[in-house]
N, C-alpha and C positions, 0 to 999 in steps of 0.2 A: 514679360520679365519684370516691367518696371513695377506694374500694377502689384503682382506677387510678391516682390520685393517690401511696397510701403505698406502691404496686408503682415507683412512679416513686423514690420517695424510696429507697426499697432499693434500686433497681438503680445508683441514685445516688452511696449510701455507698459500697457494693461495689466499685463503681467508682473511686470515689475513694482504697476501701484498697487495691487492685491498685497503682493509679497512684503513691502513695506508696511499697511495696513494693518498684516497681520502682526510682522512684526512691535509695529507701534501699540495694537493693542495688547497685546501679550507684556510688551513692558510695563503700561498702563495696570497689567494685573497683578504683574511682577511686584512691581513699586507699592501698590496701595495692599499687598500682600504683609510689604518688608515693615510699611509704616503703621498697621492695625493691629493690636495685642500686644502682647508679650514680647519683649527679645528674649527669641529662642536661640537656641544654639545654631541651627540650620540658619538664621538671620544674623546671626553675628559671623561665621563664616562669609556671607555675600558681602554684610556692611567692611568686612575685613578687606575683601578683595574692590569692592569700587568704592571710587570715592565720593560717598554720599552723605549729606548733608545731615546733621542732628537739632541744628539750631542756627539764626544768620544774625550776625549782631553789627550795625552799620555797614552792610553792605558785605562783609564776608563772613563765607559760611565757616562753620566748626564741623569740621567732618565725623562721623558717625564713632568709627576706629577711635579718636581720639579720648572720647567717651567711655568705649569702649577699653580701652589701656588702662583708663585710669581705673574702672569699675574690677579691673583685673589685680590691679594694684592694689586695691581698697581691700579687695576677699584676701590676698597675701598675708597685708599688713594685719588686718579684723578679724583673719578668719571666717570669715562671715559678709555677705552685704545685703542690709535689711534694705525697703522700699525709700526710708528716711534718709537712706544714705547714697540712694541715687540718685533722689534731686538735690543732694547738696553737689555729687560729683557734676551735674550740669549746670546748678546756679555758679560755681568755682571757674569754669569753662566759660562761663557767660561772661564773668566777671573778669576773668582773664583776658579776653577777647575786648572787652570795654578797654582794660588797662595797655593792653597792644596798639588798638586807635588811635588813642590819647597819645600816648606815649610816641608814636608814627609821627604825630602833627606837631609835637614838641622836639622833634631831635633825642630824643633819647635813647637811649640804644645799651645792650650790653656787648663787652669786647669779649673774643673770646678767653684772652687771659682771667677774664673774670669767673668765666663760664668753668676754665679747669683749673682754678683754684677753688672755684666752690665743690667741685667734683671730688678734689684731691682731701678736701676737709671732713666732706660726707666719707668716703672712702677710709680716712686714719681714724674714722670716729669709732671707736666698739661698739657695737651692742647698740645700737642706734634703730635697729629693722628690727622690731620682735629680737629684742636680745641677739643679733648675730650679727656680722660686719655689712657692711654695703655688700661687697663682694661677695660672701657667703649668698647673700639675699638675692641678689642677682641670676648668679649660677643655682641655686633653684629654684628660681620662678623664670627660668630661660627667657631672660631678658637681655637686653646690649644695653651697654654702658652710654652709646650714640642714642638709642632711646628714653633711657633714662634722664641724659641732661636735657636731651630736646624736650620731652612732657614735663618734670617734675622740676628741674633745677632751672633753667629757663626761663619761666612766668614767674617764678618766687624772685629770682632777681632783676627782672623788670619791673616789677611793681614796687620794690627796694629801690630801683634807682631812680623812677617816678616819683617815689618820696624825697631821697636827695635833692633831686631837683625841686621839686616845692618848696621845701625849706631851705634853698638856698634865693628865692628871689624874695628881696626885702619889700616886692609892691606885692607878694601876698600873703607877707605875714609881718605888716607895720608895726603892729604892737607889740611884738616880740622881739624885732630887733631894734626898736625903742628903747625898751626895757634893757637890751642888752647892751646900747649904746650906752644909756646910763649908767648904767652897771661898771662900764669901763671906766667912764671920767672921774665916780666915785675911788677906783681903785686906784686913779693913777692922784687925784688928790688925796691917798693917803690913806683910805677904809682899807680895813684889813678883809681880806679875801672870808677868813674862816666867817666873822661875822655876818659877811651878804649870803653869803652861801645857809647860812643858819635860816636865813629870813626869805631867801628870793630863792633856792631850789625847787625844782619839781620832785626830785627827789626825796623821800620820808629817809632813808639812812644816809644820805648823802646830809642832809641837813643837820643829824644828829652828829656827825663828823666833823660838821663844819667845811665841807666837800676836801678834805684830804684826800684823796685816792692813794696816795702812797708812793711807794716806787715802783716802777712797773715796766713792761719792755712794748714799747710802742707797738710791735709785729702782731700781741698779743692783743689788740684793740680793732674795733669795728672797722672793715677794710678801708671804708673812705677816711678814715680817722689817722690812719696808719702814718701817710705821706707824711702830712701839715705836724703832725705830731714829733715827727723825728727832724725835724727842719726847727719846732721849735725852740728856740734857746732860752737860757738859765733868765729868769725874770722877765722873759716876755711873758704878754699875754695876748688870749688871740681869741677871737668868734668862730667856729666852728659848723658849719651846719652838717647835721647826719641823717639817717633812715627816722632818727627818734625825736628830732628837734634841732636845738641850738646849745652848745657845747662852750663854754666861756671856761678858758683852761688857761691855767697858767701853770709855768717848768719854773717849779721851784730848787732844784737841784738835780744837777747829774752825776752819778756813777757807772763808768761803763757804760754796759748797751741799754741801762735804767736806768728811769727818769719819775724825780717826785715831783708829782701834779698837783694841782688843785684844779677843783672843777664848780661853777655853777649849771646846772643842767636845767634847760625850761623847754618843756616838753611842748610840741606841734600837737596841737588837737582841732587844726584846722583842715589836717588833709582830707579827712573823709566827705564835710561840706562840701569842700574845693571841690573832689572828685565825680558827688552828686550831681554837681552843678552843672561841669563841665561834659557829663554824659548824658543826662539827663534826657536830650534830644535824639541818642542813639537809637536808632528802631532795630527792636528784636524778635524775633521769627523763631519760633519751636516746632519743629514739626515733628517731632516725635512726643509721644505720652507717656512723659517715664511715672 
């Protein structure tokens, strides 16, 4: 009985390493099936359901689907998705993925408040999708609003708030808030705001202005702008950093919920070096041949 028994058990194993074998190779055929040619429809049904990889960008993958959503998104919006526009939707994902890293190892992060106010702006926009609302666009391209923010709105405000932060630390952009330190001391000895603004804006109409901006309602301004702006009072003046640069604003008067500003604007044209630099060493993995 014992002899029969462990003849049982071997023919068991055996059995079961066969069956795995097969198993393994049949994925092996599966796989190098999914990843050779064309994505076909039949292949984007499988890449839909498992979660398989399209590219790996330091150490984590971009899942296939990803890709995939957006390339779906692209033929919506386009009408159309020619060959030129699929390696941009994976260079975007690459790029995205580099800006997630980065953005990981620096503390930055998006709240979700920010997440459903950028949702709620896309949404009251008109005509913004091929002329029709968010929501029109949505409902027919049967899509979720949860997917929506997660792929499209998401990455665009991470990589916004990677810029804030850049232009907010003065050891990586010296010369600029150099410049803007000066800028102050001049104003507070006495230079008139319109003249610097003439001569030291990044702006070509702002300079023509003499950086007037007017009256305006702080709500109505770039969201990190928003807070420091409605804090600002009548004759201060203050440094700014945004998505766009460095903001040197000063509340020349208040009426009501409006406030007239002046502005010197000195634009960041430091972030994309910075960026380069700082990913540069990322290693990147495509396994697929779009």
């Amino acid at each position: 009985m014992k002899k029969t028994s462990q003849i049982k058990t071997k023919f068991f194993v055996k059995f079961l390493l066969v069956v795995l074998s097969v198993i393994l190779i049949a994925a092996m055929i599966v796989v190098h099936w999914l990843y050779s040619g064309n994505l076909t429809q039949n292949k984007t049904k499988i890449f839909n359901f498992l979660p398989l990889p399209i590219a790996k960008v330091d150490g984590t993958f971009i899942p296939m689907r990803s890709y995939i959503f957006r390339q779906f998104i692209a033929s919506k919006l386009l009408a159309q998705t020619e060959p030129a526009a699929n390696k941009q939707i994976l260079n975007k994902l690459i790029l995205e993925a580099q800006v997630e890293a980065l953005a990981k190892r620096l503390g930055v992060r998006v709240a979700n408040k920010e997440l459903e106010d950028s949702f709620l702006l896309a949404k009251n926009a008109p005509g913004s999708f091929r002329e029709t609302s968010l929501e029109s666009f949505l409902n027919n391209a049967n899509l979720s609003e949860s997917n929506f923010k997660e792929q499209v709105l998401l990455p665009e405000l991470l990589l916004t708030n990677l810029k804030i932060w850049q232009n907010s630390q003065r050891n990586l952009n010296e010369d600029a808030y150099i410049l803007a330190d000066s800028l102050i001391k001049q104003l507070q000895n006495g230079e008139r705001m319109a003249d610097l603004a003439s001569r030291f804006s990044s702006d070509s109409v702002e300079k023509n202005i003499g950086g007037d901006v007017g009256f305006i309602d702080p709500a109505q301004a770039l969201p990190e702008l928003k807070e420091p702006l409605f804090k600002l009072q009548t004759g201060e003046v203050k440094i700014l950093p945004s998505r766009l640069g460095l903001h040197i604003i000063k509340a020349e008067d208040k009426q009501g919920n409006l406030t007239h500003f002046s502005e010197i604007f000195l634009k960041n044209y430091s972030f994309d070096s910075w960026f380069k630099t700082q990913t540069q060493n990322f290693k990147i993995k495509i396994y697929f041949n779009i």
